[in-house]
N, C-alpha and C positions, 0 to 999 in steps of 0.2 A: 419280136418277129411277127409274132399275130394280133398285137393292140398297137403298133408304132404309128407314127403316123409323122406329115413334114416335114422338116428338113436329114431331120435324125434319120427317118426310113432310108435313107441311100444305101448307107450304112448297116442298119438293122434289116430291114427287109424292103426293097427299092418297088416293088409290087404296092404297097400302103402308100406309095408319095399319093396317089387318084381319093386318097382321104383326106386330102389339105382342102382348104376351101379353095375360091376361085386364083387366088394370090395370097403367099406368104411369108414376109422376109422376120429374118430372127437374128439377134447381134447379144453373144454370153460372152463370160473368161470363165476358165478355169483356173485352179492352181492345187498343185499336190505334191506333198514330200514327205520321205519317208526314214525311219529311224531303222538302221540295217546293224547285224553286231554278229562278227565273228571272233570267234574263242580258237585259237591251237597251242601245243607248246612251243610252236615253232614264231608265233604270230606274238612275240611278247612286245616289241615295240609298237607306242601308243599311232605314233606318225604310218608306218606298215601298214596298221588296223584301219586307222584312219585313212587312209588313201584305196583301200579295196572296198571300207561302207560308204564310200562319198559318194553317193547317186545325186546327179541334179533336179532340182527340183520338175515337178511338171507345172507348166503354166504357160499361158497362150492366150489368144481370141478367138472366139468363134466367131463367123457369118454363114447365114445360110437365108436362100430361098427356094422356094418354091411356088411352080404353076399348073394350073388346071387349064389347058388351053380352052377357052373361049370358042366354042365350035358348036355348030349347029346339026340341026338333025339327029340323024344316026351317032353320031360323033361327039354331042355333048355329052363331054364329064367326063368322057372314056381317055383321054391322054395326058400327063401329068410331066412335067418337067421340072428337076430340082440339083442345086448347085447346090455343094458344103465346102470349107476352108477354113483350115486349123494354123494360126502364124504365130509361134511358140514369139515370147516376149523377148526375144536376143536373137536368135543363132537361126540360119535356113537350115542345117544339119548338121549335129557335131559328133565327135565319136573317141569316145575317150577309155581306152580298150588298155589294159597291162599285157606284158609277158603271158604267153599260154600257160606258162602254170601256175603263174600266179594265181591264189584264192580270190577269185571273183563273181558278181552277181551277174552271166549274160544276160539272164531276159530281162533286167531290171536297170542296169546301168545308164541306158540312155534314154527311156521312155517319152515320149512328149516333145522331146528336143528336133524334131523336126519337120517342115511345113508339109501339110496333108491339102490333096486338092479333090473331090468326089462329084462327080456326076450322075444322074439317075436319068431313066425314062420308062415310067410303066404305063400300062395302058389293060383297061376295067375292058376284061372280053362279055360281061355278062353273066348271069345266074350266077353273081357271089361270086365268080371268080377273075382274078388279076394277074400282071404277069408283070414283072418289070426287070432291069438289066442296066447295069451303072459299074464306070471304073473307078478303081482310087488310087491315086499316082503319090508316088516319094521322090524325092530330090536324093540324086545319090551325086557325088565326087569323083571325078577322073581327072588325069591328066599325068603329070611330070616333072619333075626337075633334074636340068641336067648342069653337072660342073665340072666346069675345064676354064682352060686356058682362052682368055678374049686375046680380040687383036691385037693390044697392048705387049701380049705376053704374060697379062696379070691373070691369078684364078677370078674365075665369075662365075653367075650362076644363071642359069633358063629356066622360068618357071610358068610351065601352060596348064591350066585348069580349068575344068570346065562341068557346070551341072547338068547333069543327065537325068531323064526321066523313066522309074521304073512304075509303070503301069501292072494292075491286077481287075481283073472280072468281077465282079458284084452282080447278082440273079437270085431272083425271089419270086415264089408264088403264093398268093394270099387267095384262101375263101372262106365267105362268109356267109353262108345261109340264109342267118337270119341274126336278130341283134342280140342275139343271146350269145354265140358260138364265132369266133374264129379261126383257121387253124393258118397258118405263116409258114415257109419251109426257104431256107437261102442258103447259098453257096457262097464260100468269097475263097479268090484265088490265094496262093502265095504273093506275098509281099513284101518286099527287100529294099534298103536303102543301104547300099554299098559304095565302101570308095576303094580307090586303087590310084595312088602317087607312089611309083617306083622311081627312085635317084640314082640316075646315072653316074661316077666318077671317072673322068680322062685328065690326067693330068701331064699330060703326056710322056715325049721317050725321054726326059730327062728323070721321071718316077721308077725307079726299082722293080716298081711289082706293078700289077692291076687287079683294080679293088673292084670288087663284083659289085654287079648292081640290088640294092636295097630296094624289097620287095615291100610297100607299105599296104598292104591289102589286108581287105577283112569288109563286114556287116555290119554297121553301124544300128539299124533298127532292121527287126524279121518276125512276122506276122503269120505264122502257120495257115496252109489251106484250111478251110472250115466249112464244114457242115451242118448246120443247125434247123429244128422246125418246135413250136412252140404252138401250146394252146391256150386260148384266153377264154374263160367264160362270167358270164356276167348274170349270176342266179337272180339279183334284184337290180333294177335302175343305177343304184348310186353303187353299188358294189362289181368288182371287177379282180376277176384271180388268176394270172397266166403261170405256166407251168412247161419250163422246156427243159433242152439237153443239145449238148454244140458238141461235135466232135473234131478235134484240132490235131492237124498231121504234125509234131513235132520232132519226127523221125527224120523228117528232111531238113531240121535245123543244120545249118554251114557254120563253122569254125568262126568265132566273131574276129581272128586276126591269121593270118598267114605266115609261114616262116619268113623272116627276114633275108636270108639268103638260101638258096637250093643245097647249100651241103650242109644242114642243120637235117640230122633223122628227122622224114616223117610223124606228122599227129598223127597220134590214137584216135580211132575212131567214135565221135561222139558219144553214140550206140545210144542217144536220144528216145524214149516212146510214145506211142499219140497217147491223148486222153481224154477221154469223153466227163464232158463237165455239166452238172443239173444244176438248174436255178430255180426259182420260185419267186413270184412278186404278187404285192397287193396294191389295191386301188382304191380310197373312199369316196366319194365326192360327198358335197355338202352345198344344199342350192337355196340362196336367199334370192329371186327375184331375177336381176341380170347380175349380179354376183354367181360365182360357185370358188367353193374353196375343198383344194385335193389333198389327200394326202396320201403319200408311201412306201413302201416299205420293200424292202428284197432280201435274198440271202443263195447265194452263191458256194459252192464247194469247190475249188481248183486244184485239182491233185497233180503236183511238180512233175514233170515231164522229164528230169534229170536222174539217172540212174546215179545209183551207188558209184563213191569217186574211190575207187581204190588203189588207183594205182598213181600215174604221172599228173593227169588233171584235179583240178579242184572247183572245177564250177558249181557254187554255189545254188541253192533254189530250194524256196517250202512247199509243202503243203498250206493250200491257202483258205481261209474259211473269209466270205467278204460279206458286208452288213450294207447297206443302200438305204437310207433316207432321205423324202424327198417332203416338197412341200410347192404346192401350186395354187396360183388366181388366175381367174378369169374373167373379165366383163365386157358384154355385149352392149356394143356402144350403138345404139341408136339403131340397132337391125342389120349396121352395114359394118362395123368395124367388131371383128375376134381379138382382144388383147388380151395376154397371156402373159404374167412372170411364173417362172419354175426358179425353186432353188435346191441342191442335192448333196450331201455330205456320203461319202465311202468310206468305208473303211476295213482293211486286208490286215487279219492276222496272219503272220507268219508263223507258223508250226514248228515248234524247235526241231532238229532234226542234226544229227551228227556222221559223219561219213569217217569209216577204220580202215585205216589202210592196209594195204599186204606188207609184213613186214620181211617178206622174201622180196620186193619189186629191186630191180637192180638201181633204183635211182633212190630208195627210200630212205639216205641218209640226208641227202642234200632236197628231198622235197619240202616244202614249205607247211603241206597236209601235216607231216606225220609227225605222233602215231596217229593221230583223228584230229581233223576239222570238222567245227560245226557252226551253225547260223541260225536266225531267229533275227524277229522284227516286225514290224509296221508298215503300212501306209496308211495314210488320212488323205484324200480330195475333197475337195468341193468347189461351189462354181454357182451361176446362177446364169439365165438370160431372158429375153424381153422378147417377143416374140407376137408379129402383128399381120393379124388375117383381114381381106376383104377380098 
């Protein structure tokens, strides 16, 4: 938030994109998967187990640029304009959600799997200080199918669908004194990729009964409002140490699928809480000439936002401790060109962690929890990209 800079600032703090040079386009992948393991006496079948830790992998392409408009006077340097775009390697948005009580990972099951599009525009008001303001849009699913009877008289089916776009607010302010000291602070809205295909049935009056319509709805990916500001200081030239805290509204997490029909009782209410999460990064540089080579490091604490599951639900979620290594070049090609490769490995322990049920719950025979479910696990990312200033 307070050291970002290029195409990533959209994202991190959209205030920083006035720190890319004149022009800057960057082209990375990622890819990440993770080893998920839940344990019940109810979960003995391997296929069961297997079907609730199958998270899809992340993995995608990144593009991104960025511009310092070109302006004179008053006006040079001070406005900044910057695109980013995440196109997962398959799918524009997939949502691969069980039964509501089924034992499941929601924040983790879908990650990555769906295309991300961001805009930025800040602009350097002066004395060290910056302002900037950027959306970042999700592809969510609508639409229908309806089945009944065609003209024929035979059953057939209607099916309309269509991508819709759910936009979020991105806003950051950045200052900088002097080059020693930065401090960053950014907002980013809630953000949702949801789908809704409800299926109608008419089969007409020759049919006995009439079959309600099938409600497919739910959150495919959900991105909690956030709050964060972070400070970067830079005691010697080559060395650089930021230090922040994000606070994420998890309390307004939505039910990642909806009942299938309206006379199924009511969900339990999530009862989700936020959490304010600290990080910590390092920075070395290492400067031979028009070379420099970076290196570093981070370490993150994520504390699960999922309450104790003790009764009907089973949603899954750790405590998270996460590791960040990275590794950067740099070389100044002739005065006029910034080349840049970065490459970054993550990695998120999962915190074993066991949730006991009430063995008073009126459904505690037939839950899948009880007596206790528990989980533990992994992820590993990483990713690299190429990234070229003038």
């Amino acid at each position: 938030m307070a050291s970002t800079r290029d195409t990533e600032a959209i994202y991190y703090n959209p205030a920083a994109l006035t720190r890319s040079p004149l022009m800057t386009v960057s082209l990375g992948y990622i890819y990440g998967d993770s080893v998920l393991r839940v344990r019940g006496a109810s979960l003995t079948d391997p296929a069961m187990r297997a079907s609730i830790t199958d998270a899809a992998p992340v993995q995608g392409l990144q593009i991104g640029a960025s511009l310092l408009l070109p302006l004179k006077g008053w006006w040079k340097g001070r406005i900044a304009l910057g695109l980013g775009l995440l196109m997962p390697g398959k799918v524009i948005v997939r949502a691969r959600l069980p039964k509501p009580y089924t034992p499941q990972f929601p924040l983790l099951g879908n990650r990555g799997e769906i295309v991300g599009v961001q805009l930025g525009l800040a602009f350097r008001i002066g004395w060290g200080l910056s302002v900037g303001v950027g959306v970042n849009a999700l592809a969510g699913l609508f639409g229908g199918i309806d089945v009944g009877e065609n003209v024929l008289g035979k059953l057939g089916s209607t099916v309309a669908d269509e991508l819709l776009t759910d936009f979020s607010l991105l806003a950051g302010v950045l200052y900088q004194p002097n080059a020693q000291w930065s401090v960053g602070i950014v907002y980013r809205g809630l953000s949702a990729a949801q789908f809704s295909l409800p299926i109608t049935v008419d089969l007409g009056g020759n049919f006995p009964f009439k079959i309600p319509t099938l409600n497919i709805t739910g959150v495919a990916q959900f991105d909690p409002r956030q709050v964060g500001g972070s400070v970067a200081w830079r005691p010697i030239a080559p060395l650089l140490v930021e230090v922040g805290v994000t606070w994420k509204q998890w309390s307004k997490f939505r039910q990642p699928i909806a009942n299938t029909t309206e006379g199924n009782p009511p969900l339990p209410a999530l009862r989700f809480h936020d959490v304010v999460v600290p990080r910590i990064g390092v920075e070395g540089e290492f400067v031979f000439g028009r070379h420099t080579l970076t290196l570093r490091g981070g370490y993150v604490f994520e504390k699960s936002p999922v309450p104790q599951q003790l009764n009907r639900s089973n949603f899954l979620d750790n405590d998270r401790h996460i590791l960040t290594f990275g590794l950067g070049y740099r070389y100044l090609w002739g005065g006029r060109l910034d080349v840049r490769v970065d490459f970054f490995v993550q990695y998120h322990h999962l915190v074993s962690r066991t949730h006991t049920k009430d063995p008073g719950d009126l459904f505690a025979a037939s839950n899948l929890g009880f007596p206790s479910v528990g989980s533990s696990g992994w992820f590993l990312a990483g990713g690299g990209y190429v990234s070229v200033g003038f």
